[in-house]
Structure formats: C-alpha cells, structure tokens
VOPAGU-2260 file (C-alpha; in pm, 1 decimal, decimal comma):
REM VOPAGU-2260
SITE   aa  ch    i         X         Y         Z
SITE  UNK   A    0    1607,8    1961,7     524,7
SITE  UNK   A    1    1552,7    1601,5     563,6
SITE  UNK   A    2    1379,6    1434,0     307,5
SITE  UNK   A    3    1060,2    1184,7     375,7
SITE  UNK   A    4    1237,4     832,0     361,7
SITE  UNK   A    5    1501,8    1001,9     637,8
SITE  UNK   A    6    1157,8    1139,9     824,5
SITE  UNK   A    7    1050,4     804,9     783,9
SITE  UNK   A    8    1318,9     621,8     938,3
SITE  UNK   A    9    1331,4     887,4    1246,0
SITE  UNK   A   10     973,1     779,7    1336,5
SITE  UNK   A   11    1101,8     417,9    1336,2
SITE  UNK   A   12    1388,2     528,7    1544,4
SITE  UNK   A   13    1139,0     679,3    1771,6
SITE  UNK   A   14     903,2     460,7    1814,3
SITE  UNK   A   15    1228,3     239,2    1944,5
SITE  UNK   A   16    1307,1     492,8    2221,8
SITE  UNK   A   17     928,0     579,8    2333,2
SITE  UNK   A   18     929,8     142,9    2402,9
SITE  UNK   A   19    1266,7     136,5    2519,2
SITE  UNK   A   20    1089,6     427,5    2781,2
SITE  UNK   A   21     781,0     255,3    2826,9
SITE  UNK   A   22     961,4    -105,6    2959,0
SITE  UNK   A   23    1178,0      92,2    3163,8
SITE  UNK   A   24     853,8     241,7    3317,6
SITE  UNK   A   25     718,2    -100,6    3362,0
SITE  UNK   A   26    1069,9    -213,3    3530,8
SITE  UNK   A   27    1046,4      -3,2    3769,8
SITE  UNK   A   28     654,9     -15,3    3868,7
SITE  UNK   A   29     775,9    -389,2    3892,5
SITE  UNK   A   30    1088,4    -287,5    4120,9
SITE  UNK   A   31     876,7     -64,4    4329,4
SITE  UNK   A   32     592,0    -359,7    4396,6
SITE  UNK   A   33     860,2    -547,5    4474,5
SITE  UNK   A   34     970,9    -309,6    4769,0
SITE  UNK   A   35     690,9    -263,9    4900,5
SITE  UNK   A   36     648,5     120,5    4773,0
SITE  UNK   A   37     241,7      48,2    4732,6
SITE  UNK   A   38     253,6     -27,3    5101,0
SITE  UNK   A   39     529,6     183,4    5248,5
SITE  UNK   A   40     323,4     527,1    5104,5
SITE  UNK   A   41       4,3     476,1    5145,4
SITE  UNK   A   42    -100,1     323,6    4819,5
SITE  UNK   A   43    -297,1      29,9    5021,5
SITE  UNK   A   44     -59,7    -217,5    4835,1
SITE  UNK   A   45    -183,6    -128,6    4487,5
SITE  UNK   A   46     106,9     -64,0    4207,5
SITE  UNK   A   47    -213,6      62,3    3985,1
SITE  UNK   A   48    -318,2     327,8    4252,6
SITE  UNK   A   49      45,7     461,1    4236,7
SITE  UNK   A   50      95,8     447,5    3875,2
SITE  UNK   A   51    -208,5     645,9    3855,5
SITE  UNK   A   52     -96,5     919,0    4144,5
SITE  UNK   A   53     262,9     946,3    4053,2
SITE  UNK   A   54     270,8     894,0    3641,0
SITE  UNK   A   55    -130,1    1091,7    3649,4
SITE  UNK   A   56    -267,1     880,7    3405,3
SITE  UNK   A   57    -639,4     704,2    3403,8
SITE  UNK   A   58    -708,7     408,4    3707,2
SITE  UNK   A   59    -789,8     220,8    3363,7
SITE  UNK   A   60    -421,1     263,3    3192,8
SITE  UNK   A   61    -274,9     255,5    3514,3
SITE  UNK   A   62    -404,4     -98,0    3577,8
SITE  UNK   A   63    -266,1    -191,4    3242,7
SITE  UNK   A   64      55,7     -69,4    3313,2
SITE  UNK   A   65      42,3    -237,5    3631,5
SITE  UNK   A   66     -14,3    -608,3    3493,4
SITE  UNK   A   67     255,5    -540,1    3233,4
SITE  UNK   A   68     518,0    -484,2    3511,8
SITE  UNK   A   69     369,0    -817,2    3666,8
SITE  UNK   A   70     381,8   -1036,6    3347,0
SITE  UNK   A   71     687,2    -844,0    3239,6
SITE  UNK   A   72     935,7    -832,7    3528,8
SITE  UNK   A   73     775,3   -1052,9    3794,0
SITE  UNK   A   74     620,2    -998,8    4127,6
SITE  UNK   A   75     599,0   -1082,2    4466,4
SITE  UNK   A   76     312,9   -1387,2    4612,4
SITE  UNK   A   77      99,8   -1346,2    4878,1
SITE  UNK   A   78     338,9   -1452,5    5144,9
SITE  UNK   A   79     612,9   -1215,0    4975,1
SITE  UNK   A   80     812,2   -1514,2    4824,1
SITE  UNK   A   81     922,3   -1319,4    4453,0
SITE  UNK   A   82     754,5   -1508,5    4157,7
SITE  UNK   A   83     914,9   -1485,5    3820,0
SITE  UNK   A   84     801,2   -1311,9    3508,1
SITE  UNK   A   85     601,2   -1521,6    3252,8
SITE  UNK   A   86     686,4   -1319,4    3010,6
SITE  UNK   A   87    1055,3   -1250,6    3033,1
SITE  UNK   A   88    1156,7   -1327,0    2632,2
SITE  UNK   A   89     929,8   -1050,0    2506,5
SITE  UNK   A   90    1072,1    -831,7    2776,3
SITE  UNK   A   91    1378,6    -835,6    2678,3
SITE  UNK   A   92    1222,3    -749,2    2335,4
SITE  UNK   A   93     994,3    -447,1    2439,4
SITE  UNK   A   94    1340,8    -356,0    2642,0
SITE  UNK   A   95    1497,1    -360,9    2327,0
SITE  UNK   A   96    1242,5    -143,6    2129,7
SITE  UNK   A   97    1112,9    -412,0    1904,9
SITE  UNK   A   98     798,5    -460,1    2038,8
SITE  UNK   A   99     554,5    -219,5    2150,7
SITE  UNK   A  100     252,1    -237,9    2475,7
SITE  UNK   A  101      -4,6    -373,6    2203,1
SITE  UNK   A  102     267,2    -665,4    2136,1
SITE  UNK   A  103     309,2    -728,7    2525,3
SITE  UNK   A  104     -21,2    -711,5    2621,5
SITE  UNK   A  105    -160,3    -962,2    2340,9
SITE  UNK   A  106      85,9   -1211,5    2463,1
SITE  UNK   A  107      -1,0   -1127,1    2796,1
SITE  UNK   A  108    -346,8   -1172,9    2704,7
SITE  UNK   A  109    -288,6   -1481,4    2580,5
SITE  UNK   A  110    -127,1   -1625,8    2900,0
SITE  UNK   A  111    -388,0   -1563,0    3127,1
SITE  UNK   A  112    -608,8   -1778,1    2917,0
SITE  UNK   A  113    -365,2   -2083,4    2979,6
SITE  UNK   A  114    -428,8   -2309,4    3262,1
SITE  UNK   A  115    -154,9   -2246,0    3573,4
SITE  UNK   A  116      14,7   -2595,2    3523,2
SITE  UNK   A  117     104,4   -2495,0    3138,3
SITE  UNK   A  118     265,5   -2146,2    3288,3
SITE  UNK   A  119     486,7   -2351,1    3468,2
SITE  UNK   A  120     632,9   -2603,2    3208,7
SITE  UNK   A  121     873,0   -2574,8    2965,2
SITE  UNK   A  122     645,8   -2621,3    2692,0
SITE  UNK   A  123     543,3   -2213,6    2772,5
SITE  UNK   A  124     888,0   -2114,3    2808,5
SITE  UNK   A  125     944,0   -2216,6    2455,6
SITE  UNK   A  126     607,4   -2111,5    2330,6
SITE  UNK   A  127     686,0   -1767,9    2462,3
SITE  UNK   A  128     996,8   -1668,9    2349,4
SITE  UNK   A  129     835,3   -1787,2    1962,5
SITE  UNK   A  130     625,6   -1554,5    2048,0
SITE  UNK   A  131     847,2   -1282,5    2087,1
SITE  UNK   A  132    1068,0   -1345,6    1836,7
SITE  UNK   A  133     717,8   -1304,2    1599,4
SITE  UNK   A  134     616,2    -979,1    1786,9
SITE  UNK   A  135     966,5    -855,6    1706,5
SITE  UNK   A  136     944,2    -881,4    1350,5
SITE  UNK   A  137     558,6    -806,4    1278,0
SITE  UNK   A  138     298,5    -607,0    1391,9
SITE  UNK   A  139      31,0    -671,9    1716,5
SITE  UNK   A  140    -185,7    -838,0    1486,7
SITE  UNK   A  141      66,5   -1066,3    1307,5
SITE  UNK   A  142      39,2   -1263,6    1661,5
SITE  UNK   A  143    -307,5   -1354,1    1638,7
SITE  UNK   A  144    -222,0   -1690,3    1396,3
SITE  UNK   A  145      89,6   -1785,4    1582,0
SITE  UNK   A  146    -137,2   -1759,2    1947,5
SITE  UNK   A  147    -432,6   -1978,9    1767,3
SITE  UNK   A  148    -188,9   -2247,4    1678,7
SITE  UNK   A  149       9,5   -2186,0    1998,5
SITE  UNK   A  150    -336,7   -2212,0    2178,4
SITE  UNK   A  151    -436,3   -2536,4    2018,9
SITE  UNK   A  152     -64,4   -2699,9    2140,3
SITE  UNK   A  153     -87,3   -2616,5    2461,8
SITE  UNK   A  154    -446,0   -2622,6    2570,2
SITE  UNK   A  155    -658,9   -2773,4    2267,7
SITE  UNK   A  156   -1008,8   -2768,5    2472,5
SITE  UNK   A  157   -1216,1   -2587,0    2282,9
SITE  UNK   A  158   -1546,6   -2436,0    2366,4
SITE  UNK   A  159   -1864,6   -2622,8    2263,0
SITE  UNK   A  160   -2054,0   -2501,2    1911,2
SITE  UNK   A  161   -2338,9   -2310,8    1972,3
SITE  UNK   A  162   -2657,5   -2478,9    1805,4
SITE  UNK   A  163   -2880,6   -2154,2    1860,6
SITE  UNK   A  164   -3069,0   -2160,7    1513,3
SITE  UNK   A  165   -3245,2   -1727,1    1482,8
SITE  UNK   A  166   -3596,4   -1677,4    1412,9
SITE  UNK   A  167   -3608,1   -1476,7    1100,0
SITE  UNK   A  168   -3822,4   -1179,5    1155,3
SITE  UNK   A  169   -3861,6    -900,3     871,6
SITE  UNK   A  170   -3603,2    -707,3     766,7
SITE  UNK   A  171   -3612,7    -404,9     500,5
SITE  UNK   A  172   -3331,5    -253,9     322,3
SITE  UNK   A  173   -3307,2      -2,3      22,5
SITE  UNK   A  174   -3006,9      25,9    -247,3
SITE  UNK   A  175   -2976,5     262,9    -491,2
SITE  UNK   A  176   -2706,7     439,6    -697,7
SITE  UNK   A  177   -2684,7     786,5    -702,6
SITE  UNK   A  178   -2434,5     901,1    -965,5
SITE  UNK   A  179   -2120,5     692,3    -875,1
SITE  UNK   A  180   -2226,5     610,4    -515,4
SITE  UNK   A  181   -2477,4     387,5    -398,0
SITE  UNK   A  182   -2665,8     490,6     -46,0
SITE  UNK   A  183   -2806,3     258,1     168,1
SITE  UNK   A  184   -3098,9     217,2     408,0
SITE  UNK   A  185   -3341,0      28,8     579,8
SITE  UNK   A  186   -3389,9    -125,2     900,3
SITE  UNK   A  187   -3285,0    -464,1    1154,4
SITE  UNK   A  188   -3434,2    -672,8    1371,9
SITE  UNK   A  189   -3279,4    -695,6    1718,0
SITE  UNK   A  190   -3110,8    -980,1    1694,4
SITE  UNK   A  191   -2950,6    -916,7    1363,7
SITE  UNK   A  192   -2870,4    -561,0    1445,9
SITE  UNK   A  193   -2696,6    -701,7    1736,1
SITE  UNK   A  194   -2529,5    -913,4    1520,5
SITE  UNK   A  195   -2417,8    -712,0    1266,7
SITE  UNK   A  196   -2307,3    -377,3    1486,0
SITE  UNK   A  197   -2077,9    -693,4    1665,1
SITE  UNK   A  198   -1923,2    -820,1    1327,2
SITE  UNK   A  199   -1885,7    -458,1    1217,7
SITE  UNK   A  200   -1627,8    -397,4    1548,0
SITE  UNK   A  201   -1508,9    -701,4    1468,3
SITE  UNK   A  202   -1411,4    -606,3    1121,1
SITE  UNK   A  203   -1393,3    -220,8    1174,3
SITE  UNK   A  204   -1102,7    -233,0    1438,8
SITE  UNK   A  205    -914,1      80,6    1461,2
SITE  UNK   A  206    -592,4     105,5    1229,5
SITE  UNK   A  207    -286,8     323,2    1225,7
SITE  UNK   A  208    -364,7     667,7    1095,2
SITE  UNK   A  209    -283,7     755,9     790,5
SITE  UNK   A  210     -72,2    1010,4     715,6
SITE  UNK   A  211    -144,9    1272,9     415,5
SITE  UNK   A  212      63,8    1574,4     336,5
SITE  UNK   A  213     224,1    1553,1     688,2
SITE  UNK   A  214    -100,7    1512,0     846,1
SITE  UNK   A  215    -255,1    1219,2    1022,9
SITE  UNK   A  216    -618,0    1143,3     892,0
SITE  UNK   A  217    -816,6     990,7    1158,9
SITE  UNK   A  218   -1141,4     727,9    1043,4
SITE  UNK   A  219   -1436,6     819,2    1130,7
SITE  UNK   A  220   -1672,1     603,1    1312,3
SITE  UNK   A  221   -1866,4     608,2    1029,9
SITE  UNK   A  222   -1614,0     529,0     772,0
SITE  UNK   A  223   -1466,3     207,0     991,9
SITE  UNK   A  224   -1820,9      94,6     965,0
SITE  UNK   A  225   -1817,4     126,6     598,5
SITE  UNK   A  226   -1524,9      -6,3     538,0
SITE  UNK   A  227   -1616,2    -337,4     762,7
SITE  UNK   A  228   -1965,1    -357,4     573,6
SITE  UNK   A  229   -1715,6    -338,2     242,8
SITE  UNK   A  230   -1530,8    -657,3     396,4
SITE  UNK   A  231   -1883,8    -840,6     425,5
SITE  UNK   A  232   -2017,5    -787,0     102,9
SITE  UNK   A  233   -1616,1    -959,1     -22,3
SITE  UNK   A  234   -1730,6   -1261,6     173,5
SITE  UNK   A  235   -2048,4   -1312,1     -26,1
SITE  UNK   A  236   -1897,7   -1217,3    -336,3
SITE  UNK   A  237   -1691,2   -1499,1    -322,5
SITE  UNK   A  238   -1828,3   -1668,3    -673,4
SITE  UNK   A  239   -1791,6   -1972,5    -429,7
SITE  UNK   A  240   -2097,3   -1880,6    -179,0
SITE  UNK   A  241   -2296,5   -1704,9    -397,6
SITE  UNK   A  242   -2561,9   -1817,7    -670,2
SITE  UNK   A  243   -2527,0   -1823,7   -1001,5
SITE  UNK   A  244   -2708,3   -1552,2   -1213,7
SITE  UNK   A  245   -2813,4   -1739,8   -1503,1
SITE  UNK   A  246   -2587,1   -1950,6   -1519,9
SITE  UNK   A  247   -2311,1   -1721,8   -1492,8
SITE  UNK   A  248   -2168,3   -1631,1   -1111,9
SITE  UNK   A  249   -2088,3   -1249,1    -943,4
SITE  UNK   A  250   -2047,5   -1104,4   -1242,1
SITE  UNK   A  251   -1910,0    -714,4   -1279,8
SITE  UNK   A  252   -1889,0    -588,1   -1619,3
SITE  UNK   A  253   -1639,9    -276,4   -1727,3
SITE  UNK   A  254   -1483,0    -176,3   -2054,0
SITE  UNK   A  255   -1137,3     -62,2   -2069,7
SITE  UNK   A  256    -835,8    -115,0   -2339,9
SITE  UNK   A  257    -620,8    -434,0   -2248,0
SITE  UNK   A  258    -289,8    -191,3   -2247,5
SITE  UNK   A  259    -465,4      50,2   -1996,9
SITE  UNK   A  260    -508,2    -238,3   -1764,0
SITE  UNK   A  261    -144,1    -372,0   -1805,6
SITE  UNK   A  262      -5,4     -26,7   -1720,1
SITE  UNK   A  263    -295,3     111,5   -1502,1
SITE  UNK   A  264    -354,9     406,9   -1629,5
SITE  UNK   A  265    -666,3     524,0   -1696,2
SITE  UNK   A  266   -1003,0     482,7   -1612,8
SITE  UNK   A  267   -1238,4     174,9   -1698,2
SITE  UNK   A  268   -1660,4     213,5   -1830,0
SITE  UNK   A  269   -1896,8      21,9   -1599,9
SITE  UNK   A  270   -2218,4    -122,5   -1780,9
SITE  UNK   A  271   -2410,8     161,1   -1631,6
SITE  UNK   A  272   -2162,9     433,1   -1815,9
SITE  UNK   A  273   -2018,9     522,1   -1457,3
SITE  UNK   A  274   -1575,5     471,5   -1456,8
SITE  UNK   A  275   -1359,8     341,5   -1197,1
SITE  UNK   A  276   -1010,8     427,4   -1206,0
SITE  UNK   A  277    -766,9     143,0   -1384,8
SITE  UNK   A  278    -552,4     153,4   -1079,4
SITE  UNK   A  279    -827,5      -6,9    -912,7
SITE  UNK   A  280    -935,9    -228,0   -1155,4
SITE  UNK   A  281    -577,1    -359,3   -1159,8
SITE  UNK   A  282    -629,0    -448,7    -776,9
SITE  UNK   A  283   -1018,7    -611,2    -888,1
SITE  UNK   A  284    -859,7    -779,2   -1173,3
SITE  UNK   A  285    -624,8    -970,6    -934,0
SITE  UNK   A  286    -923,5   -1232,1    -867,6
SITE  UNK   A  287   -1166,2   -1198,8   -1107,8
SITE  UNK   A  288   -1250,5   -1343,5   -1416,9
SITE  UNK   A  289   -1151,4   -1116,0   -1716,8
SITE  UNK   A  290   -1364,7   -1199,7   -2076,0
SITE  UNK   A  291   -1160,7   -1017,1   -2389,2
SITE  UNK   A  292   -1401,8    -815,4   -2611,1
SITE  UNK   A  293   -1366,2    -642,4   -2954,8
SITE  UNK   A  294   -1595,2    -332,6   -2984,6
SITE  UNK   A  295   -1672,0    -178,0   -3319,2
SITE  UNK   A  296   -1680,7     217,6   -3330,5
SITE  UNK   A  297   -1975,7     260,7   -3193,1
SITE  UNK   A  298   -1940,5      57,1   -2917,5
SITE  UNK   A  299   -2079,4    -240,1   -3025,0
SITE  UNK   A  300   -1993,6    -625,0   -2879,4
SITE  UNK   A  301   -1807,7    -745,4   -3200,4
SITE  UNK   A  302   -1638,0   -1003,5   -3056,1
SITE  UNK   A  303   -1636,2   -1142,2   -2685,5
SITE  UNK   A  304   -1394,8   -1414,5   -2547,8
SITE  UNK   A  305   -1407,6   -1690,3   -2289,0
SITE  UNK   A  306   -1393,1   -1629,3   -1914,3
SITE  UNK   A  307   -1064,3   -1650,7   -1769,3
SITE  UNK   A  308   -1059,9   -1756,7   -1409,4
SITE  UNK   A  309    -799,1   -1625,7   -1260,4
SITE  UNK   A  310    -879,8   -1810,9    -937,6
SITE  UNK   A  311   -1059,0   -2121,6    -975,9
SITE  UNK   A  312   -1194,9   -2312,1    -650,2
SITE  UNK   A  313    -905,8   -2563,2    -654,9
SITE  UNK   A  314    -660,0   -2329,8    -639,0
SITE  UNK   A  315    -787,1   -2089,6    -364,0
SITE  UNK   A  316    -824,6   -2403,5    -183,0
SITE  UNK   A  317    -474,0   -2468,2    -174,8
SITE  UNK   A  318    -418,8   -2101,7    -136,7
SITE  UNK   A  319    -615,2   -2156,5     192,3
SITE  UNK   A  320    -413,7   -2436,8     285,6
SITE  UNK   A  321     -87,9   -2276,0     264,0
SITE  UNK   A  322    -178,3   -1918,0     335,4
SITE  UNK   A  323    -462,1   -1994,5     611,5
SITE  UNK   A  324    -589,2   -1612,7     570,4
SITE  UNK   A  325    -402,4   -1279,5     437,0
SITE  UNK   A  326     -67,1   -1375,4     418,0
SITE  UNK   A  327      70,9   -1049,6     533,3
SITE  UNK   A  328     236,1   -1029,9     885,9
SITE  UNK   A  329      50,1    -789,4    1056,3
SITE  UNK   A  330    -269,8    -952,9     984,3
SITE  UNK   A  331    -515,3   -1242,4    1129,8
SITE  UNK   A  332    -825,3   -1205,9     858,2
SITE  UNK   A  333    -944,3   -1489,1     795,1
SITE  UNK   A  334    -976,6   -1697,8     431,1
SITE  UNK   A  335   -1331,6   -1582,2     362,8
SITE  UNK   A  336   -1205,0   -1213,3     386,8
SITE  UNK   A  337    -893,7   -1225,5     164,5
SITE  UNK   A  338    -848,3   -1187,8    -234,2
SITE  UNK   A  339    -605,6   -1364,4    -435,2
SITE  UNK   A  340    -351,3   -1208,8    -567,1
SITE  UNK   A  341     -96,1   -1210,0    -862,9
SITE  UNK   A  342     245,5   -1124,0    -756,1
SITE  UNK   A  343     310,3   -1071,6   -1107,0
SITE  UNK   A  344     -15,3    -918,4   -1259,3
SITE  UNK   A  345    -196,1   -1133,0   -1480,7
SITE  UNK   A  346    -248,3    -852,6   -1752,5
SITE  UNK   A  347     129,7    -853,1   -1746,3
SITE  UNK   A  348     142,5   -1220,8   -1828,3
SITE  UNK   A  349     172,9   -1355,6   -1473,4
SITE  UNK   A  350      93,4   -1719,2   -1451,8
SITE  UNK   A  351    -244,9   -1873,9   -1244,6
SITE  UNK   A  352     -48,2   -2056,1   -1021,3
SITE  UNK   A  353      48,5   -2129,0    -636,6
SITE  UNK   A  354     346,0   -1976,6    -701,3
SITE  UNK   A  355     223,6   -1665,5    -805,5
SITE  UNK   A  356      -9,4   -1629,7    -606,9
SITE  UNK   A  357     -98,5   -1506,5    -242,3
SITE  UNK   A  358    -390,3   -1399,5     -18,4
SITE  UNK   A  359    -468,8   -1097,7      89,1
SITE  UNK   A  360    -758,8    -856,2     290,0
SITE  UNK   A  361    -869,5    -572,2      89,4
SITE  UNK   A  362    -657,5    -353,5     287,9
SITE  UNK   A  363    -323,9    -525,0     246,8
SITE  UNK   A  364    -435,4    -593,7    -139,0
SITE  UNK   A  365    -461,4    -253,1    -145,2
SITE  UNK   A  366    -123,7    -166,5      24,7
SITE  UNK   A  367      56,0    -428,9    -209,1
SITE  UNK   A  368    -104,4    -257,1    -514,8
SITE  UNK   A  369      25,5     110,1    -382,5
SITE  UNK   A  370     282,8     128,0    -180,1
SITE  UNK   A  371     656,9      18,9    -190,3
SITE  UNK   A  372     602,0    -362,5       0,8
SITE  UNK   A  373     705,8    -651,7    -221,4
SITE  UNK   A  374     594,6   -1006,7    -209,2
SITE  UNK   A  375     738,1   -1354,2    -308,4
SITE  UNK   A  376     738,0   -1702,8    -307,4
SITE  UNK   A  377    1008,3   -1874,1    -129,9
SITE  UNK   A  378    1038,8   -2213,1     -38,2
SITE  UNK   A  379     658,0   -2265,8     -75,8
SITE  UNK   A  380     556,4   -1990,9     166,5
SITE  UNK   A  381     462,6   -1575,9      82,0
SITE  UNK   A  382     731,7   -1357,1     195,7
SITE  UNK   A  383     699,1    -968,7     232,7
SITE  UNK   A  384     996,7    -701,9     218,7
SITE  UNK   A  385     836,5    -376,0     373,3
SITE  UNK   A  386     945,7     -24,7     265,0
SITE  UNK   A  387    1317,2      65,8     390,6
SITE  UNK   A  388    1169,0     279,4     615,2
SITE  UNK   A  389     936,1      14,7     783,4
SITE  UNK   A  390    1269,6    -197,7     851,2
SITE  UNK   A  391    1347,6    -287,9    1158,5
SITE  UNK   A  392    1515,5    -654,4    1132,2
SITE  UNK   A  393    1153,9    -699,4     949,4
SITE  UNK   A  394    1080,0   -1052,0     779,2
SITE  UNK   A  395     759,0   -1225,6     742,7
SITE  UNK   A  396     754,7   -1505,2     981,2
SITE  UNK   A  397     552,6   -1825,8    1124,9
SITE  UNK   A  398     577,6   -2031,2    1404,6
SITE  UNK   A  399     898,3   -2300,6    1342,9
SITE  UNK   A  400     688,6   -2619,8    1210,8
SITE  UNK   A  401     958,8   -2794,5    1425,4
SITE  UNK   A  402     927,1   -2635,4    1730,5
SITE  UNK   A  403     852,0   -2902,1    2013,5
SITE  UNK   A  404     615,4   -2771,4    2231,5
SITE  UNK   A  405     392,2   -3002,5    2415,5
C-alpha cells in the first residue's frame, strides 16, 4: 500500500508522461502539416480538421492543438518554404514534461501579440527561452509577471486610458447576518452589473480541484463567485482606501487568549458573541492591527492596550515595491489583492519588518498558513520551497534583472 506523499509524487510523475504525450502529439500534427497529410487525404489543407477526425476531439481543441504544433515545431509558408518554430525553448520543455498546454499556450499567447519584426530578432529568442525556463519551474499563472515585464521590453506601446466617467444610477443592496453567515441581496444597474459579473471572472478563474479524502471537489459557479466577491471586499478593506470610523480605520474586534493565538488553537469571540476559529485568526492576524486587553471575570474591558500595526503604509509600500503582487510563483494578483504576511508569526515574536515579511492573495495566505510550503527571505527577494511532493526542479523565480533584451 503506498502511502499519500508516494501517491503524491506518482501524480507528479504522471502529469510528466501525459505532457511528454501531449508534445509528442503536437510533433507529429506538426510533421504531418509539414507533409502535406491535410492535403494528401482530403483534409482541404487543415491540420485542425484532421486533428479533429483522426484524434475525435472538438473543432475548438483541435484548433488549439493545431496552433501549438505551429508555434511549437514550426510550419510550412504559403509558398511551402518551412518556417521555424517561435517557440522552440519551451518545446523542448513541454517535451521534457516540465511544462504543461496551459504553459505553452500562454507563451504562445503572448507571441502573437508581438509585432512580426520582434519574432524575428534575437531580443525574442532570448525573451523566450526566459520564458521557459519560468514555465518550467512555476505554474501557468506564475508567467503572467514575467510576460508584463517581457511585454513592456519588447513592445512598450501601450493602449490609451479610457476617460469614460459612469453615470451613477440607483443601486440597492441588503446585508444581514444570520447566525454566523451574512446573506446578501439587492440589485445593479446595467452598467455596474456588467461590471462587476466581468471583475468577478476576472477574479473567480477556475483553480485546480481540490482533493478531499481521495476525492476531487469541484467549485461551484456559485462559490467562485463568492470567493471573487471575498477578494473585492480585501481591496476596500485595505485601512489604506477606506475611511476612518471615528477616527479609528477597518476595525474587527474578537476576544481570544494571547497563547491561543500563538499556538492556534482554539476559537476566538467576535463583538457580536459569534467565534471564528484561531487558525484563522492566525491567518487575519498576519495584517492587522492587534490591541492587548485585560478582561475581569465577567468579561469586562479592564485594561486595553495600544494598536499595533503590523503593517503600516510605509512598509506595504516597499512590500509593493519588491513583491509587485503575491509573491508566490504561480500567481499574477495584483498589490491591491494581497495581505502581508509574517513569515514568522507576529504572536510568536516575529519582527514588522521587510525581512519578515511577504505578500500574498487570500488563497496563497491561506495555503502558506495550512499546508507544508515554506517561505523566506533571501538576498532581498521571497523564496518558496513547495511540498516534496510538488517538486519538480521547483524554485521561485523572476526574470534575470540582467537579461539584455532589447
């Protein structure tokens, strides 16, 4: 019987062969273009057509497929002179089993958006196998800050703001808390409901299943949405873009014993006498201020401390300076969605300080708080060690700030 860390490292091993079988696939749809196979049987010159007859797959998946090959292994022009891959680092990658079709086809992505004359220079060529090297060690998303910064190197045009200033109709909504929960209603304009439903997919993009007792649990449609509208509310409850409340900012009020928050164990009183568990509160604690207070028997304020900021303004600043969004490698959220986070826990004496300190999305603050992935500062920048069995030559990595390109 093999235990879960050996399970573990069998679903990394195949995940390896099912993309060493997937850029073999895309070899040879790039082989068979190259013959002339779309032509030859009937296929009216379309590799996508015969990807869909032969492999029986969707005209949608098939086209994918198709433009892999192209980027991937090259093809041949209109006049049948062959025409090289522009992607033939990460191929060599995906060949490898280090990178998966998510991997290839953000980077392919990416090059389509570059004007034909940067394709062609060396400046891609070098810009290309960085790329691979990051998609190698990270996940799809982890390539989203390297392709920005790649992006503004190579073609820095940028699109033009867009001064549209709304209308601001009337807009309803209802809170209230029922029991521990709170439900929600009310109702949108157009225009904001269009808005919102787009930051919502922007937020609520589709992660990896998770995996309980065996079992992969699936989000709902539903739940993605919550969890996005969960993300929104930690932009405004940054105590630097909301108002103060009387002088005092985003203020959330619990009582718990100092030792149950150093261990996290336990459960912590809200003011309204409902608990949230100290695990959790550890995670909150991370960027919050924390006031000590002395209660008498019967529960009353004897004695209440200062605030302690745990991340003033000036230092998520240069948080955001040297993190520019959740540090973690497989993400791209941006500063106004992260958390800052003690690598050693304040309640367990960790220090305020950059070096101490990291950003992170709710989710990855979550997975750092629960889950065997370690974080620390070296040489000035975060660096993550994932679970054993989430190794595969894994390190967090940037783009080389020496890298000539351009």
């Amino acid at each position: 019987m093999l235990s879960n860390r050996e399970l573990l490292d069998r679903l990394r091993e195949q995940a390896a062969v099912v993309r060493r079988a997937e850029a073999e696939f895309a070899r040879l749809v790039a082989l068979l273009d190259k013959h002339g196979v779309p032509v030859e049987f009937g296929y009216r010159g379309s590799p996508a057509r015969m990807v869909e007859d032969v492999a029986r797959v969707g005209l949608g998946e098939a086209r994918r497929i198709a433009d892999r090959a192209r980027a991937l292994f090259g093809a041949l022009g209109i006049s049948g002179e062959p025409l090289p891959p522009d992607l033939p680092n990460t191929a060599e990658a995906y060949a490898r089993g280090e990178v998966g079709a998510e991997h290839v086809d953000r980077i392919r992505k990416f090059a389509a958006e570059l004007p034909a004359d940067v394709l062609t220079g060396e400046s891609w060529s070098i810009a290309e196998k960085c790329l691979a090297t990051v998609a190698s060690e990270s996940g799809a998303r982890g390539l989203s800050r390297p392709i920005r910064e790649l992006h503004a190197r190579l073609d820095p045009d940028g699109q033009e703001p867009n001064d549209h200033e709304p209308v601001r109709p009337r807009r309803e909504i209802w809170l209230q808390q029922r029991n521990s929960d709170w439900l929600i209603e009310g109702h949108l304009d157009q225009e904001t409901g269009l808005k919102l439903r787009s930051v919502l997919d922007a937020l609520g993009k589709t992660r990896s299943p998770e995996t309980v007792d065996g079992v992969k649990v699936f989000q709902r449609p539903s739940e993605r949405d919550a969890d996005a509208f969960a993300e929104i509310v930690q932009i405004a409850a940054n105590p630097e873009n909301l108002p103060e409340n009387g002088g005092e900012p985003f203020t959330i009020m619990v009582t718990m014993t100092e030792q149950a928050l150093r261990e996290g164990i336990g459960q912590a009183t809200t003011m309204d006498g409902s608990t949230i568990p100290a695990t959790q509160l550890r995670r909150i604690a991370c960027d919050a201020g924390i006031i000590p207070t002395v209660l008498g028997s019967e529960g009353e304020v004897l004695d209440m401390g200062c605030r302690d900021r745990t991340a003033p303004p000036k230092l998520r600043r240069r948080l955001i300076a040297r993190d520019q969004g959740c540090a973690h490698p497989d993400c791209d959220k941006p500063p106004s969605l992260t958390q800052a986070h003690h690598i050693q826990h304040h309640a367990n004496g960790g220090l305020t300080t950059e070096d101490n300190m990291v950003l992170l999305c709710a989710y990855h603050h979550t997975l750092i708080h629960n889950t065997e992935w370690k974080v620390h500062i070296q040489h000035g920048k975060p660096q993550f060690t994932p679970p054993r069995y989430r190794q595969f030559g894994y390190s967090a990595v940037s783009l080389p700030q020496d890298t000539a390109i351009g």
